[in-house]
Structure formats: C-alpha cells, structure tokens
C-alpha positions, 0 to 999 in steps of 0.5 A, spaced: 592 068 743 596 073 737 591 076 732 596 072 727 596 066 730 588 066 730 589 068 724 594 063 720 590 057 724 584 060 720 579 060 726 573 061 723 571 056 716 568 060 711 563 056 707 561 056 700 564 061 699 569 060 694 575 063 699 581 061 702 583 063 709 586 069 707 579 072 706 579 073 714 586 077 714 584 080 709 578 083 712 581 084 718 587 088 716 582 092 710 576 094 716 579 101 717 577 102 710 571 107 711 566 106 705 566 110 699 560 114 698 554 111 701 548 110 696 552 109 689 552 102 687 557 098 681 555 093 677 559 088 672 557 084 668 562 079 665 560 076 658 567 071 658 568 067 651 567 074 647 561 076 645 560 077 639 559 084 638 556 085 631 550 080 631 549 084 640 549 090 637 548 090 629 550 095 624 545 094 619 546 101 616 554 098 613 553 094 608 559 090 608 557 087 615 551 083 610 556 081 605 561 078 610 555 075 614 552 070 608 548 066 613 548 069 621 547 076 619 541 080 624 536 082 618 535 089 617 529 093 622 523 091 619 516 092 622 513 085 618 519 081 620 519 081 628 526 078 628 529 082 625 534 088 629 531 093 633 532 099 629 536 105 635 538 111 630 538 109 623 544 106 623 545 101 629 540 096 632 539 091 637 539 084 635 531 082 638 533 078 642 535 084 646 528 087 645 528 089 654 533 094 652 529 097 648 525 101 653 532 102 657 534 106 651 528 110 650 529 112 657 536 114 656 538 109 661 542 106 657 549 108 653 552 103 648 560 104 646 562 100 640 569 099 636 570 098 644 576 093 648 583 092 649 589 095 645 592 088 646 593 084 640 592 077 644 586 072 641 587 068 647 581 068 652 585 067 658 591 073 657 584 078 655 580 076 661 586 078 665 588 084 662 581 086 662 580 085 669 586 087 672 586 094 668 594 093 665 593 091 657 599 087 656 602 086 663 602 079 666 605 082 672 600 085 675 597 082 681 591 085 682 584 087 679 583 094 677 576 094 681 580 092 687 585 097 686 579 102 687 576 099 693 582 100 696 584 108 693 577 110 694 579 108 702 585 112 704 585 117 708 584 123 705 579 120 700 576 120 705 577 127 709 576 130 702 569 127 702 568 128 709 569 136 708 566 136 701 559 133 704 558 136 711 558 128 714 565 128 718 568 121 718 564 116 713 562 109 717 567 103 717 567 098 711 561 094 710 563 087 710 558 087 703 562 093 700 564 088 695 560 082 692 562 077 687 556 072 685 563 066 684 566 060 687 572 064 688 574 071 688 574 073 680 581 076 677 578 083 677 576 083 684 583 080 687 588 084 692 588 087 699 582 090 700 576 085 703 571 082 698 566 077 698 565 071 694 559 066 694 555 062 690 549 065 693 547 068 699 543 062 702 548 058 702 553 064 705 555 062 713 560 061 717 562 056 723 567 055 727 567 047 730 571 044 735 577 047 739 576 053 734 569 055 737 573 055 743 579 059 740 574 064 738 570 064 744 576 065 747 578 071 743 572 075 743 573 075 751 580 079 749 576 085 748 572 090 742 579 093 741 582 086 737 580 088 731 580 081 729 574 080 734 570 087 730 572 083 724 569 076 727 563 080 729 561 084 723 561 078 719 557 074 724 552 080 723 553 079 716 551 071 717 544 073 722 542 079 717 542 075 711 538 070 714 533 074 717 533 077 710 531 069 708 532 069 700 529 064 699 523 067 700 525 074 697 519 077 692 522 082 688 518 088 687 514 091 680 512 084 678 520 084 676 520 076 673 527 074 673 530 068 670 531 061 673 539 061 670 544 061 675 546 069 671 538 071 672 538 068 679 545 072 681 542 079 679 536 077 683 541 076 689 544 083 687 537 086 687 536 083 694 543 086 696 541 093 694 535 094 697 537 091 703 542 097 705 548 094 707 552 099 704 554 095 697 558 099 692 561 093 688 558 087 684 560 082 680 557 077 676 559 073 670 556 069 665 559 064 660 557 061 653 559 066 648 565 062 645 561 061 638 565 058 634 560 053 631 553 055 630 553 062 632 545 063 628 542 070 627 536 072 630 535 066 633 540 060 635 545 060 640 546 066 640 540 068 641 538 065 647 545 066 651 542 073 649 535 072 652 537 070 658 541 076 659 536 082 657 531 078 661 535 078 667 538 085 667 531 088 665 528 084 670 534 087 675 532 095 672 525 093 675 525 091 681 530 096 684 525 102 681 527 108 683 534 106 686 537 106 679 539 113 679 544 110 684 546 104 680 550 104 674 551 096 671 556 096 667 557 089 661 564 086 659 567 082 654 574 079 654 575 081 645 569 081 639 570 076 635 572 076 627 566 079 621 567 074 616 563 068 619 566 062 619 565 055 615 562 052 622 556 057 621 560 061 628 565 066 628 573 066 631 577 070 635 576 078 634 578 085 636 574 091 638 566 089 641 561 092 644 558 094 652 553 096 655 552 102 660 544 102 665 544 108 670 540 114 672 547 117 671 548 114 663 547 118 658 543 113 654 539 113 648 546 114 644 551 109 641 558 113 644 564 111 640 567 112 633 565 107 629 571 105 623 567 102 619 568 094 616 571 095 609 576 091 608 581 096 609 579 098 615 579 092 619 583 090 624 589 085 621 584 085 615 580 080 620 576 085 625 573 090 628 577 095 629 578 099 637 576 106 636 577 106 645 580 103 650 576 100 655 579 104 661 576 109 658 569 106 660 572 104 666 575 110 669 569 115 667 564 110 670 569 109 676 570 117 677 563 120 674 559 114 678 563 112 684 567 118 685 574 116 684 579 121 683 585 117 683 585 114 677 592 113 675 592 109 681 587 105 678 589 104 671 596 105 671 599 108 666 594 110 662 593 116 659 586 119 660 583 122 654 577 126 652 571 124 656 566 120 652 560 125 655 558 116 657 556 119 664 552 124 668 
C-alpha cells in the first residue's frame, strides 16, 4: 500500500484530540524536523476576551486612572487595606488577586510589559486573536501561526548544522511527537500550519485506535519495513500512547506541595507540568482561558474579575513550583488579544480598548521590573481619546523571548515584515 493512500484513508483514528486526519500527514511529513535545543520550554498562556490590563497590573501612581474609574478602581497599596494593589515600584502594583506573583517578581523571575499589543485598530475579539496568533497585524492572508512558523524555521537544515557546530553534539535527535502541545479541542490558530503539533483535552484521554480493516492496513504497513516513514511515524506515536499511559496522570503528584486548582486552566498547566518533567522532548505549550470579556460587572479588587484572576495566578504560581529548578529552562509567556477601554462604562465593566499588559516567568527573564514606556492616561494622551495607548508592539515580545529563550535566528521568517527594533533588555 502507497504511504498516500494510507494517508488519505486516515488508517489511524486519533481520539479526543480535537484533529482531523491531517495530523498523521502532517507528522508524517514534519518527522525529518530534528528537535531544536533540547531542555528549553515555551509556555503560552492565552487570555482570550481582553483582559483588562489596568485593573491586572494597576497604575496607581496616575492619578487619571482613579478619576476615570469611579467605581472599579484597585485602591492604592496600602498595608491596613488587604485588598488593595500590591505595591511593585511606587508606581505600578498588582491587583491582589495576583498576590502569588508577588514572590516570582522579588525573585526577578517575573517581567512585566505595559502599553503592550498589536498596532491594529480593530475592537474585534476575532480579527485580534487572529493577528496576535499568526503574527501579521492587519493580514487576513496569513495561513499560519507565528509559533508554527517557529517549529517549523527552527528545523531546517541548517539551523540545525548551525547547532550542531556550535554545540559539539553532531545531528540534534528527531522530533518528538510532544515537541508541540496544545491543551484544546482543536489545534489554536497560533499553532496552525505544516509542522507537526498536538492537541488534546488531556493526556488521559490522549490515544489512538485503529479498528477493522484499518488495524489490518496498518498491520500490513508496518511489515513494509522501518524505512516507511509513515511506519516511523505510526510507531512514535504508539510510543507516545504507552509512555503516557505508564506515566498514569491520573495518579501524577506534583512536587513541592505545588497545589493546583481544580479549573480546567489549573488542570492543563498540571498536565504542562507532567510533560515537562517527564523529558519527552517538548518545547512549545499552549493553553488558553477564557472569561475576560468584561462588559458587565468587571468589580475592583473583588468580583469578576478578580476571580478569573485567582484562578490564574494560583494556577501559574502552582506551575512555578512544581517544575522547581526546571524553571531556568522554562519562559511562560501570558497573551491578550487588546486592553480594554479606561473609562468604566454604565454596566459597571469596561469596552474594547488598545494597548494592555503581559507577563513574562523564567529563569532567563529579567524580572522584578515593568519593561515598556508608559504613556500616561491624560486624555491627550489616550489612544482614540478612549484608550491605552501602544508604546510596543507585541512581536517585540515575541521575537525576543523566541530568539534570547529558544534560540530562534530567523526572525524575518517568523514575523514577517516586521522590522525588529531595539531589544526591550525582557530577556537574559
């Protein structure tokens, strides 16, 4: 039997994956991809909705803020109000809910970028998770993701020779089937394109079967020889099924009484967790999280808010502690499609804005600092008269934490045409 006829007839079902077929070609046809550095991993966090970044990381040193938030302003630092911001530098503090960064800022661990997002003027939730995933402000065109286009740069030949020189270490290993994982029922935008990626709801529930005349297929195409590269591929992937299941995750404790939520968002960085520790050669994660849309009811230092913000620090500081040491090898990286507008509105929320704010937690960030220019919130110097103004470009946080962690040189191909500015001094 033809590898492309095997291929096409989709010989192996893959399961709670949230794949169509298509992944088997393309695993099949990315397994001469060799793995990029061995040790570094990538974790993004995608906030969708637009998080509201002057109540995450608040500005109480501006006064305007206050006048322009009546209701759901964070109250300034103060150490007889527990719920009030977390004072970082006299200027900037963290909405309380956010209280397990505190730690991970003293340790410089974590790097803050304000006035931070795309240069489009959109409002739309759609158009923005899209340019902010494929990389290309504005460019509909695009087919694939920026993260995908790094897999797939970070492969090539002579990346690779271009390590392998540099390193003493000859030829890097094959790809691992888990090079790239994404905790979703289907493939995200950013992660879209040729090179092979994962996604599942879980890793319990991540195996494949073949029933029928289709076991009888692949059966038949495993006795063609080691050589078929469908069969190397069919083979990495049974293997990827037996080493999860000997993993058991159901039964995973996690280390340094690390105490994860039980949200589904705490329970995938669990999973992350597992997958880092477990050396199976990932180097791309991905997880998202919804419920930062907050038109109505946003609240201050508590309410809505608020609590989508608990479970988010609690689940990454729980993240931080449970891989320990292995955070010098690790950068997570946090996303939002836009900020949203200063002004409150009637609803007691906040529209669509502009410019927001990231966090960036790693052994190679250099933390305890707000990086950005910060433009102030006079009305003159809003955005649209509206909104936070963008002082940088998200790219620049991409590109660097993609070159300075992972090791990427082909930026252009990356992030295509973007001119890369100054570094931001983000990373290590």
């Amino acid at each position: 039997m033809q590898r492309r006829v095997f291929v096409k007839s989709g010989a192996l079902a893959l399961v709670t994956m949230g794949l169509s077929p298509r992944f088997l070609r393309r695993t099949a046809f990315g397994m001469e991809l060799p793995a990029a550095r061995k040790g570094k991993v990538l974790v993004c966090l995608f906030q969708r909705g637009a998080a509201d970044g002057l109540n995450v990381v608040v500005p109480h040193g501006e006064q305007a803020y206050y006048a322009m938030r009546p209701n759901i302003a964070v109250p300034r630092p103060s150490a007889s109000a527990p719920l009030s911001a977390i004072d970082l530098d006299g200027f900037f503090g963290l909405h309380p809910s956010l209280a397990p960064f505190k730690p991970l800022y003293d340790r410089k661990l974590l790097g803050i970028i304000h006035a931070v997002g795309s240069p489009s003027t959109t409002r739309s939730h759609f158009d923005a998770q899209d340019y902010m995933e494929s990389g290309t402000p504005d460019d509909k065109a695009t087919t694939d993701g920026w993260l995908n286009r790094y897999l797939a740069v970070h492969g090539t030949c002579d990346e690779c020779k271009l390590q392998g020189a540099a390193t003493g270490a000859g030829s890097p290993d094959r790809g691992s089937a888990f090079r790239a994982v994404a905790f979703a029922p289907q493939t995200p935008r950013i992660l879209e394109g040729p090179s092979p990626t994962v996604a599942m709801n879980s890793l319990d529930e991540f195996s494949v079967r073949a029933t029928g005349t289709q076991a009888e297929r692949l059966e038949a195409l495993y006795r063609t020889g080691s050589a078929d590269i469908v069969h190397a591929t069919g083979t990495e992937t049974f293997d990827a099924v037996r080493m999860l299941r000997s993993a058991n995750p159901q039964q995973y404790q996690p280390a340094n009484n690390a105490t994860y939520p039980r949200s589904q968002f705490g329970q995938r960085l669990k999973q992350i967790a597992q997958l880092i520790k477990a050396d199976v050669g990932l180097e791309i994660a991905f997880a998202d999280v919804g419920g930062w849309d907050t038109h109505v009811n946003q609240g201050g230092a508590t309410g809505q808010l608020a609590q989508r913000l608990d479970d988010f620090a609690q689940s990454i500081g729980a993240l931080v502690t449970d891989i320990g040491d292995r955070i010098g090898d690790v950068t997570i990286l946090s996303m939002s499609e836009f900020g949203r507008m200063v002004k409150e509105n009637g609803n007691g929320g906040t529209d669509h804005g502009h410019a927001g704010a990231m966090f960036v937690i790693g052994g190679d960030v250099h933390g305890g600092k707000v990086h950005g220019h910060w433009p102030g919130l006079q009305p003159e110097q809003l955005y649209e008269g509206r909104d936070l103004a963008l002082t940088t470009d998200f790219r620049a946080v991409f590109s660097e934490v993609t070159a300075r962690h992972l090791g990427a040189r082909r930026l252009d191909a990356i992030f295509p045409g973007y001119t890369q500015g100054p570094p931001l001094g983000l990373m290590g």
